[in-house]
C-alpha positions in Angstrom: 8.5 -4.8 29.8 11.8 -3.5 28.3 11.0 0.0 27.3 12.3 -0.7 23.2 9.7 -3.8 23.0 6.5 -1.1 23.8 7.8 1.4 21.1 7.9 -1.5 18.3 5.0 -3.3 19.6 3.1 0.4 20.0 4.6 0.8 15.9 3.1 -2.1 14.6 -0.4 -2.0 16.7 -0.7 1.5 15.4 -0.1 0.8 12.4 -3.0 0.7 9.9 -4.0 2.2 6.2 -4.9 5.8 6.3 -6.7 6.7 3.3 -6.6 11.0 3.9 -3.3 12.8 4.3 -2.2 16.1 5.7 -0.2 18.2 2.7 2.5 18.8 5.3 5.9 17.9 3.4 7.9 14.6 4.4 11.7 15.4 3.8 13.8 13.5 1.5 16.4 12.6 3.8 13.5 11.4 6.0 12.3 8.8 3.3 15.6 8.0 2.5 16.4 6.7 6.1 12.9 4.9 5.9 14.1 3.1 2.9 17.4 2.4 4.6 15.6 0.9 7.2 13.6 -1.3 4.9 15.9 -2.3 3.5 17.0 -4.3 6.6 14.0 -6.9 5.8 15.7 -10.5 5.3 15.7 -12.3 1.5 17.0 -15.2 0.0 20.7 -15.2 -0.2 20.2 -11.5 0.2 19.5 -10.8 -3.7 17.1 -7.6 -2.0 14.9 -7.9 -4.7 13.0 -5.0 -4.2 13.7 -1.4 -6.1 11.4 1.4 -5.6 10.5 5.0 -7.0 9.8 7.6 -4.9 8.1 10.5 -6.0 7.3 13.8 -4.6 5.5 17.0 -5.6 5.3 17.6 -9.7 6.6 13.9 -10.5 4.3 12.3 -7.9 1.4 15.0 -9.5 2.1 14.5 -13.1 2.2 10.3 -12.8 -1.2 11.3 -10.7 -2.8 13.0 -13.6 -1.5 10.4 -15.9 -3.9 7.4 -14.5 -6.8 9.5 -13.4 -6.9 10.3 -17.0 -7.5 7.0 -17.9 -9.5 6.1 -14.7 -11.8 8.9 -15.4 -12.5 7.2 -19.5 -12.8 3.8 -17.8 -9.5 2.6 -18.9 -7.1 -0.1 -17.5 -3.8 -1.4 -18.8 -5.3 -4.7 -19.6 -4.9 -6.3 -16.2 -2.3 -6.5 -13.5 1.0 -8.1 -14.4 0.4 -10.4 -11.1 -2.6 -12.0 -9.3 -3.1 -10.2 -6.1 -6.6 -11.3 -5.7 -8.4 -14.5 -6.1 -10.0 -15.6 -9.2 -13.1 -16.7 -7.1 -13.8 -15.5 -3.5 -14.7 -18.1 -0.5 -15.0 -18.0 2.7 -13.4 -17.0 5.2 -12.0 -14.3 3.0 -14.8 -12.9 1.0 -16.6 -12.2 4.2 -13.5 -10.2 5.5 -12.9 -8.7 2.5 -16.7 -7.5 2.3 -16.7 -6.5 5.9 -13.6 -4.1 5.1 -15.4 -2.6 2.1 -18.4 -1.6 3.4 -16.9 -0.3 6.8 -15.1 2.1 5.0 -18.2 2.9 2.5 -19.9 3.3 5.5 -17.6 5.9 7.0 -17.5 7.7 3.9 -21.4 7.9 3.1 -21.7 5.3 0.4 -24.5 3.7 -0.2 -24.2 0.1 -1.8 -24.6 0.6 -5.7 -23.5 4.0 -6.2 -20.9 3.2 -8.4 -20.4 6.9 -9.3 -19.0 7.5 -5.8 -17.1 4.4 -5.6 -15.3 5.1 -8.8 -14.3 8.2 -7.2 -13.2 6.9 -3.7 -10.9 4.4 -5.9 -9.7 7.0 -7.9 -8.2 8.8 -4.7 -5.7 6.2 -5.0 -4.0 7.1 -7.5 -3.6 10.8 -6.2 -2.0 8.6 -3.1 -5.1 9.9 -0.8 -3.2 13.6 -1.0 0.0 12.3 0.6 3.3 14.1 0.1 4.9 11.5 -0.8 4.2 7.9 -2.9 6.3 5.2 -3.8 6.0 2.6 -6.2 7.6 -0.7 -5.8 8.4 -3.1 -8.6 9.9 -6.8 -8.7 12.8 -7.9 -11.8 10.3 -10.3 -13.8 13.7 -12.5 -14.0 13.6 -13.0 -10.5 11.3 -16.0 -9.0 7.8 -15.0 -8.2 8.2 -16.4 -4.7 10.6 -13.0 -3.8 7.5 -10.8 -3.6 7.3 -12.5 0.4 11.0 -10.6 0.4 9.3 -7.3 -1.0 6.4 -8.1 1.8 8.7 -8.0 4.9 10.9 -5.4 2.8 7.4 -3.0 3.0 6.5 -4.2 6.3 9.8 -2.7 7.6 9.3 0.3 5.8 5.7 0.5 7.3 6.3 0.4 10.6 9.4 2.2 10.9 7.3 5.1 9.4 4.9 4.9 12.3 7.2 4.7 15.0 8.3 8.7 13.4 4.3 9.8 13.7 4.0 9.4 10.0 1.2 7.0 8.6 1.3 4.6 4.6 -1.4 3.0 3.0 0.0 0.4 0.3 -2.0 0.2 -2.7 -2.3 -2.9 -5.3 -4.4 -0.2 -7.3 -1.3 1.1 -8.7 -1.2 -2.5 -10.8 -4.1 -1.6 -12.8 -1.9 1.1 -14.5 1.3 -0.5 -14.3 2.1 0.1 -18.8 1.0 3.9 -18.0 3.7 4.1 -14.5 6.2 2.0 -16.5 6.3 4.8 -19.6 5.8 7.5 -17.2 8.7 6.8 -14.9 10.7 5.0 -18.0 10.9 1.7 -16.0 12.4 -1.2 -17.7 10.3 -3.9 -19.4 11.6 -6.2 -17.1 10.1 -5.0 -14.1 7.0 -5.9 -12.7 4.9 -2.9 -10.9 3.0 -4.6 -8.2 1.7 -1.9 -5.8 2.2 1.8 -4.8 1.9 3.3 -1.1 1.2 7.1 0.3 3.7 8.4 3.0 2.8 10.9 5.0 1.0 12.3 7.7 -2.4 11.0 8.3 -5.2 13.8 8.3 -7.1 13.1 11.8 -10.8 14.9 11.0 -10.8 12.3 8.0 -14.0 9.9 8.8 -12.5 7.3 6.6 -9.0 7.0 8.4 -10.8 6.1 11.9 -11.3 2.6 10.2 -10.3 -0.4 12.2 -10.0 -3.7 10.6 -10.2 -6.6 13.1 -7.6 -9.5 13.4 -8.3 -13.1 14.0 -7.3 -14.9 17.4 -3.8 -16.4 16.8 -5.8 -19.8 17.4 -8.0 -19.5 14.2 -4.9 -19.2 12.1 -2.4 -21.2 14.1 -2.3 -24.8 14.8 0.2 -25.6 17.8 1.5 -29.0 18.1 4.4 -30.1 20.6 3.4 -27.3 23.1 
């Protein structure tokens, strides 16, 4: 096998969301030539409809402290600007998404119905699981809903390109919850649509939660092949 296809196939196998990060700094230029390289996703007619904010130590801490504030009172910003999940859950998704859940409560000591530890396990999102470095990614609300699979590949690139450099991300649809607090924090236009944040950096190792493995389904469960 050509020596280029292992690193990007090692990337993307490697690849998964670490939710504990090591405070050792990313550089700038070192997110700026992961952004560059996102940037290389494909989108229709090449609008590149994504725009992001990246934010390191006090502005990354003071946004921080801004929504744990209000996730501490039990306060949202009325509801996400976009549907991420479903209205109603059915299988076959509810029973991955349950199986994800409680393998990581699992790994973190959570018994089912504390809610008093679960609020805080969500709540390390919004501190971007200690990373160095979050982003936040936001949409034009002019442009057509159907560009967030542009923003998709745009953060898939952005992903993996991290991981072939030893760093590790988790993107985070938590960060939608907040989205009035992030847009008057960050002075973001009211035209743009915050639909999830991620945490860049370097994964700690000793963490229990970040040795989670989510299983994938055989290509034939999701694939029908016809003309073969």
């Amino acid at each position: 096998m050509n020596e280029a296809i292992k690193y990007v196939d090692e990337a993307i196998r490697s690849r998964h969301s670490m939710r504990r990060f090591l405070p050792t700094p990313v550089p700038k230029a070192t997110v700026r030539e992961l952004l560059e390289l996102a940037a290389c996703a494909p989108s229709g007619t090449n609008v590149q409809p994504w725009r992001v904010y990246a934010l390191s130590g006090e502005a990354k801490n003071a946004l921080s402290a801004a929504i744990m504030a209000k996730h501490a009172a039990g306060e949202t910003d009325g509801g996400r600007e976009l549907d991420y999940y479903p209205k109603e859950w059915v299988e076959p998704w509810l029973s991955r998404r349950r199986k994800c859940g409680l393998g990581l409560y699992s790994l973190l000591g959570i018994q089912k119905g504390d809610t008093v530890r679960m609020k805080e396990q969500a709540g390390r999102n919004y501190i971007f699981f200690d990373a160095p470095v979050g982003l936040i990614f936001t949409l034009d609300n002019r442009l057509g809903k159907g560009m967030l699979v542009d923003c998709g590949m745009f953060l898939g690139n952005l992903m993996i390109a991290a991981r072939a450099r030893g760093l590790d991300t988790c993107p985070q649809a938590f960060f939608a919850d907040y989205h009035k607090t992030i847009r008057a924090h960050l002075g973001i236009a009211d035209n743009e649509i915050v639909y999830c944040g991620m945490a860049l950096g370097y994964a700690d190792p000793n963490a229990p939660e970040n040795t989670l493995r989510t299983e994938r389904e055989a290509v034939e469960v999701f694939t029908d092949f016809r003309g073969f």
